[in-house]
N, C-alpha and C positions, 0 to 999 in steps of 0.2 A: 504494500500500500504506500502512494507519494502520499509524504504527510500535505493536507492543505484543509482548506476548510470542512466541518463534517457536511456530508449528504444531507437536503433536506429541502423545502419548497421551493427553493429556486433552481433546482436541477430539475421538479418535476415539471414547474410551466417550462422550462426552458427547452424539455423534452416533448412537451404537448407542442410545444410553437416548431419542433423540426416536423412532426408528421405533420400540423398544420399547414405547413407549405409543402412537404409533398403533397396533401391531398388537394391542396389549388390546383395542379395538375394532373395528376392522376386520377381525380372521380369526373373531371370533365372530359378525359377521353374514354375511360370504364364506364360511363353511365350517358354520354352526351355524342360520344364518338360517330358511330354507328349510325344514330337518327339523323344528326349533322348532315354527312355522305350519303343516305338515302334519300333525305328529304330535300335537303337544299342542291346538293351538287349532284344529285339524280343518279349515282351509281349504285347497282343494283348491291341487294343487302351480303349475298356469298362473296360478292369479288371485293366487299370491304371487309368480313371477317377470313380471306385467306392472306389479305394483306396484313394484318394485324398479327395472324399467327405466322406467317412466316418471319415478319420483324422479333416476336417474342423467340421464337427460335435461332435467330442471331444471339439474342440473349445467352443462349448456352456457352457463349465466348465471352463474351463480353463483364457475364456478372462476376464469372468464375476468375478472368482475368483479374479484372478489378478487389475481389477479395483476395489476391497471389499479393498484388501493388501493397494494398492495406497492409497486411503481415510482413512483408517487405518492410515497409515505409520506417525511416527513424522518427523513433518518436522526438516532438518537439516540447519548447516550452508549455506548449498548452494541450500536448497531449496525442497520441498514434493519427487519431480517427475524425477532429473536429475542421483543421486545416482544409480538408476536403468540401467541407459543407461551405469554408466561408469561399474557396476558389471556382466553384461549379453554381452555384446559386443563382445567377444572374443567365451563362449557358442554357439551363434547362429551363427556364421561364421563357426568356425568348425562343428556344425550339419547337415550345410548347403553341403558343402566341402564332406562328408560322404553321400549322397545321390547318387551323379554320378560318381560311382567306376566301370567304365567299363571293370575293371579286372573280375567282377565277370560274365559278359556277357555270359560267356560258363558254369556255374553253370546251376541247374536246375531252372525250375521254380518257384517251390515252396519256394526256397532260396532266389530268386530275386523278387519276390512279397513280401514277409516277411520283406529280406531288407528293399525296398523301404517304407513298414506300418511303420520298427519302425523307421528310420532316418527320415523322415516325420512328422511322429508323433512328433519327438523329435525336429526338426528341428521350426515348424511350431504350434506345439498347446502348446508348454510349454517355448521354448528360445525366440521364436522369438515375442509370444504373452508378454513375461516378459520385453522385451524391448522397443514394440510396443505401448504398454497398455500406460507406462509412458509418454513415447514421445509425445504422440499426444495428453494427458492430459496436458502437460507441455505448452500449447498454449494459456489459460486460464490464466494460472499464471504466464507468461512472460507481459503480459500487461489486463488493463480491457478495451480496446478503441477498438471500432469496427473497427474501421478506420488501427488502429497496428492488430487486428485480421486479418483481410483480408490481408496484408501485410504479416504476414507469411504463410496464408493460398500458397501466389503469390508464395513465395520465397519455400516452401515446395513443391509444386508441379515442380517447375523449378528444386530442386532437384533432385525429382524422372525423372524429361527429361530429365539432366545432366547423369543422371546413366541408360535412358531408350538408350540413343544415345552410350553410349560406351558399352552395353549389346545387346542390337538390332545390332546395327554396327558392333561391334567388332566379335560376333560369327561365324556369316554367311561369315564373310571373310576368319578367324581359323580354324573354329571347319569342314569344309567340304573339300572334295574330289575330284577329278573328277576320275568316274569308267564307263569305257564302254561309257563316252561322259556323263554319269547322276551326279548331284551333291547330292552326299551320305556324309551324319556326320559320322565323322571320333572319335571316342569313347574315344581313349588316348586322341586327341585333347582336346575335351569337359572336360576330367577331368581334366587337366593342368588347363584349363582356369576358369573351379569353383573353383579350391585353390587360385587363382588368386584372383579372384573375394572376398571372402573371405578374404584375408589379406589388399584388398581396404574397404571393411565394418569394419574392425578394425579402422584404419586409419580413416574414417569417424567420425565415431561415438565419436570417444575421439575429434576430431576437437568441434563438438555440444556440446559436455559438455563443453570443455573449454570456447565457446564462449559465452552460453548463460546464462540470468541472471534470475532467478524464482524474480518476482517484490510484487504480488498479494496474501496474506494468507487471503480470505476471514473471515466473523464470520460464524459459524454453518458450515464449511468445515466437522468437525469432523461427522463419523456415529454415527446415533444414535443405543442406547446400546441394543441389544438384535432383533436388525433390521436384519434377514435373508435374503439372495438372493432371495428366495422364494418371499421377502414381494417386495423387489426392483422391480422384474419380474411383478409381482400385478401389481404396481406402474406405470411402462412403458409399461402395455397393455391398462393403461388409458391414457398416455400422449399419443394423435393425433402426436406431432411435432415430438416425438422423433419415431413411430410406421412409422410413412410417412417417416421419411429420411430414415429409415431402409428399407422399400420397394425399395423408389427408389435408394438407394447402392446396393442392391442386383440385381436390373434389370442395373445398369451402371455398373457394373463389369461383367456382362452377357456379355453385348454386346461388351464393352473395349475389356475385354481379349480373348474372342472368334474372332474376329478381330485380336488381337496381335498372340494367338496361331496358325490361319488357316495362317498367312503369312510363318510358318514353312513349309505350304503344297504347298499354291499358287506359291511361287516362284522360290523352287527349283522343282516341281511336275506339276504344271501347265504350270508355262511358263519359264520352264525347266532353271531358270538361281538363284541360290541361292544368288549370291552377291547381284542383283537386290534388297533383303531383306534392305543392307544397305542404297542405294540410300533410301528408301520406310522409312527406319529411320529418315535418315537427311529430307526427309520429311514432317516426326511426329514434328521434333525439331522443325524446320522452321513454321508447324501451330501452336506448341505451346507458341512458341515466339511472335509470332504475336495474338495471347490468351490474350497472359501473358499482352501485350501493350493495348490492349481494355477493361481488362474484369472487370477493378478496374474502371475507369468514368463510365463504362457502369451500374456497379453494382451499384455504388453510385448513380446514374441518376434515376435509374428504377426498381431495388435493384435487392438482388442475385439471388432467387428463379423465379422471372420475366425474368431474363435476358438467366437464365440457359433454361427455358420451348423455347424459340426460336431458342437457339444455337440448340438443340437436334432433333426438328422439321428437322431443318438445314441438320445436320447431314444425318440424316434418309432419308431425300429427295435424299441425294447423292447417299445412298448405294443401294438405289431403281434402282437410275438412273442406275449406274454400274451393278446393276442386268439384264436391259432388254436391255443395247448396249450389255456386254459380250466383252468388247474389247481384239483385241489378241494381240494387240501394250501394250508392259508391259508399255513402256511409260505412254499411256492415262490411265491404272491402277494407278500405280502413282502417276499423277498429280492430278485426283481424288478424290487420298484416302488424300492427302495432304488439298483438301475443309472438308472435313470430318473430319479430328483432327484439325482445325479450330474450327468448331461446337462444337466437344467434348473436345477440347482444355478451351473452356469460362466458362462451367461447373467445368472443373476440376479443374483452378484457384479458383472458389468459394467456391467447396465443404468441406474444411476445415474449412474454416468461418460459411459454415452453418451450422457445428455442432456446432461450440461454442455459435449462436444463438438458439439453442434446449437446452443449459445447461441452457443458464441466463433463456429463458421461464420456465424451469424445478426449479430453484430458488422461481422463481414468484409463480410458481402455487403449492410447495412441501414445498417449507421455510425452505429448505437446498440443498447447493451446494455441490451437489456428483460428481465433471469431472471427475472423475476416474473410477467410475460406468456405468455412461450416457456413455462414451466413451468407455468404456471395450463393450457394448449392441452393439454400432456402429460398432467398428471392428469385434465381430461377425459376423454384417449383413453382412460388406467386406469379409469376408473367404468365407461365405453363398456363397454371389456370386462369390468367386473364385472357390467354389467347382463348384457351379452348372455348371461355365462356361466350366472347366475341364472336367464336369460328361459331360455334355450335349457333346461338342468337341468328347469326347470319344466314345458315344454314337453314335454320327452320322456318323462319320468316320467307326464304326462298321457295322450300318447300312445300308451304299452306298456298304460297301467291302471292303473297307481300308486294306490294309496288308502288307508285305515286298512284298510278288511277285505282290500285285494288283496294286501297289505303280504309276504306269503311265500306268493305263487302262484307255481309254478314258472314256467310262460311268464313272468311277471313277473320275476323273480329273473336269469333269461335277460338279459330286455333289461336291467336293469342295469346288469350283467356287461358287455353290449355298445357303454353312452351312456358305463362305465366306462373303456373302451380306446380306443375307434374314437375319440372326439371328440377329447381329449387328443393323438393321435397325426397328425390331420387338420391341428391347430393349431399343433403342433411343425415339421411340411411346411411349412405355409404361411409361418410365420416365418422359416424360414431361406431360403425364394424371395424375402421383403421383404429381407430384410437383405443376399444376395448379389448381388440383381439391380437392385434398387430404391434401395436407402441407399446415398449416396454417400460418406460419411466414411470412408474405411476408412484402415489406417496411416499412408500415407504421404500424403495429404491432411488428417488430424489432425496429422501433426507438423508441418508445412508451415503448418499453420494457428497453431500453437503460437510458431513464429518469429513468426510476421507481429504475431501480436498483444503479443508482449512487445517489439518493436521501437516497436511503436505506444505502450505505454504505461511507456516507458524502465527496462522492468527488465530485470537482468541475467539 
């Protein structure tokens, strides 16, 4: 431990305000991306989710690289993993900002697919992964206490619903129209508000640097010499903990954002009222709040991986439910989805804690601490699943008929209704069969892990 100031509420806003600004960016292309390029610049819904997944799949380089750099990196005055955030901040806002140029809407097509591969690209597998990589390594070396881990895991997540509430909210109020009595995205709109958006993720991100203090320089941080990606890859197709969390990120980011993406369809398409999207926000806020309030006794009681496998159950039951009533009261839609990010709300508070319990297991079992590796592996699995959730949305929207003119065909409206609930509720299942049967950390193999390692490195 560098001796400096103790851990304590300014590490944790300080940590809310870095996912803060990544989520400036990242919930507007995960939840905004897609409707954008179908509705404004008219490209059909598959050829923008196979662009999206194959950008994520450049990621398989890119993040891995970046967490090799991180571990690399000497650490400076203020620390391994923070210098990143203040040098890339500015990078990934602008790349960002550069994606939804609705000026080019009347170009051809083959200009505006191009577009969107390279500012994507650039936006998402090399700015945004250079800033990401660190940040979320940097949770490790603000404290070694399970108990301050989960703490910022809380405060990290409340970020991102600090930033999911004025992005969810704020657009669906802005960025639409009313044409002919239907609520259509309005294109100039949308791109005002991602430069916007963009100069709040500057703002952010320099808040997290300034706040937060790197505490923790483990021994054997450094890689070892002549150690390839290659061999790390090896490495994490034997670690169980680290292979399991990766599964189940890529099946919660399925179901999240396929959930976040269809409410672009449900509310102004279905049940013909786009601001409804807002209400459906404050919602989100309001289960995650009340997440945020349970999910730290809960976790401690019964621990994280225990406590996540029932929230998601939870979950899944809802979206079941909402499948076979079909209610046409947007209201009871709703109040519904509101039990459901409850569910997925308790999880979400956890899942940053539970990677930082896959690095110390990865210490145990490798006899070097690589966070910046293990966690380069991790956010891949997230793009994984942001792509697939993208691919998939794209996919099935293609599939029902999705189009500008099919845009409120009722058969259409139908399947929405149904890529609405069924998918989200498949991927809630599936994650808690990864996490109860497959992931090995659970309580009493995390605390057990917690001894060993502060005997290892002589703290009390």
């Amino acid at each position: 431990m560098n001796k400096s100031r103790p851990f304590g509420i300014r590490d944790k806003i300080g940590y809310l305000f870095g996912d803060f600004g990544n989520d400036f960016t990242f919930l507007i292309s995960s939840s905004f991306l897609l409707k954008f390029y179908t509705d404004v610049m008219g490209i059909d819904a598959y050829i923008v989710g196979v662009v999206m997944m194959i950008a994520r799949f450049v990621d398989a380089f890119t993040d891995v690289f970046m967490g090799r750099i991180c571990d690399r990196s000497r650490t400076t005055p203020v620390g391994k993993f923070k210098p990143w955030i203040r040098r890339m901040c500015a990078p990934v806002a602008i790349a960002s900002f550069l994606i939804y140029q609705s000026a080019f809407a009347s170009y051809s097509t083959t200009f505006k697919v191009a577009w969107l591969f390279v500012t994507y690209i650039l936006w998402g597998s090399i700015f945004y992964t250079s800033i990401n990589i660190p940040y979320g390594s940097m949770a490790s070396a603000i404290s070694p206490e399970p108990s301050d881990r989960q703490s910022l895991s809380t405060f990290r997540t409340m970020g991102g619903t600090l930033a999911g509430l004025i992005v969810g909210a704020g657009i669906p109020l802005f960025a639409y129209r009313d044409v002919d009595g239907r609520s259509v995205m309005d294109g100039s709109r949308f791109t005002l508000i991602a430069g916007i958006f963009s100069i709040l993720a500057v703002v952010c991100y320099l808040i997290c640097y300034s706040l937060t203090t790197e505490r923790v320089k483990s021994e054997g941080t450094e890689v070892r010499k002549g150690e390839s990606v290659l061999t790390l890859l090896k490495k994490a197709v034997s670690n169980k903990a680290l292979i399991s969390i990766i599964a189940a990120s890529v099946v919660m980011l399925m179901a999240q954002l396929t959930m976040q993406s269809m409410a672009n369809y449900i509310y102004p398409n279905y049940y013909g009222n786009a601001r409804m999207q807002t209400v459906s926000t404050f919602m989100m806020v309001i289960g995650m709040i009340i997440a945020a309030i349970a999910s730290k006794p809960l976790a401690k009681r019964f621990g994280k991986a225990e406590v996540s496998v029932g929230a998601n159950l939870f979950a899944a039951a809802v979206c079941i439910l909402l499948f076979f009533i079909r209610p046409q009261d947007v209201w009871v839609y709703v109040s519904l989805g509101l039990i459901v990010w409850i569910g997925l709300g308790v999880f979400a508070m956890v899942t940053w804690a539970l990677i930082t319990d896959v690095i110390d297991y990865s210490e145990i079992k490798n006899g070097i601490r690589e966070d910046g590796s293990i966690y380069a592996l991790y956010s891949f699995a997230r793009k994984l699943g942001q792509a697939a959730a993208a691919g998939l949305s794209g996919f099935l929207l293609t599939a029902i008929g999705y189009s500008e003119a099919t845009a409120f065909d009722p058969d259409v409206l139908d399947g929405i209704f149904n890529i609405a609930t069924l998918v989200p509720a498949l991927g809630f299942i599936l994650l808690a069969i990864i996490l109860w049967f497959w992931y090995p950390l659970h309580k009493k193999v995390v605390d057990e892990n917690v001894k060993i390692l502060k005997a290892k490195h002589g703290d009390d």
